[in-house]
N, C-alpha and C positions, 0 to 999 in steps of 0.2 A: 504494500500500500504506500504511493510517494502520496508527498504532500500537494497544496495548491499550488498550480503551473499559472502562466500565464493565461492563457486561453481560459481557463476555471475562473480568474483571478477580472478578466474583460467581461464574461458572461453575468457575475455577481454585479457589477460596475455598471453594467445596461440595466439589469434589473431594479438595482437602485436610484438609476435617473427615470425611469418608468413609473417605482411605485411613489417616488417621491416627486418629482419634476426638479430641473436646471435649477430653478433661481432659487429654491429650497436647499439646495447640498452645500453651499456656503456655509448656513445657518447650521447644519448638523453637522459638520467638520469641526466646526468652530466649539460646537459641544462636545464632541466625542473627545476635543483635544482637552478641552477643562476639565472633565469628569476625569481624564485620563492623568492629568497633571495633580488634582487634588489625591486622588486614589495613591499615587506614588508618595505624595506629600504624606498620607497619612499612614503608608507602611512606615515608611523612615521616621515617622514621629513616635510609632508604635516599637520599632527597635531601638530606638535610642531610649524609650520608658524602660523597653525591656534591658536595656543594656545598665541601664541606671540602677535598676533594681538590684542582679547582681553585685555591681562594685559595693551599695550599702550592706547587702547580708555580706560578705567578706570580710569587713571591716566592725560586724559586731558581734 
């Protein structure tokens, strides 16, 4: 089983100017890039609590 090729990767891309329309994909880009920027934002703030944690039990 390979993963998504090109051709896979154009068919998904027509489909989504289809069920969305042109002047619409801007706006969901622009979303999917902030959902996707906070989501990372909040792993890394979730390891660093986690990483906090240990150094305090260590040290009592």
């Amino acid at each position: 089983m390979r993963g998504l090729g090109w051709p896979e990767l154009v068919i998904i891309l027509v489909v989504v100017v289809v069920l969305f329309g042109a002047t619409r994909l801007p706006m969901i880009a622009r979303s999917i890039g902030t959902s996707a920027r906070e989501f990372r934002k909040g792993m890394d703030d979730g390891a660093e609590e986690e990483g906090d944690g240990d150094a305090s039990d260590k040290n009592s």
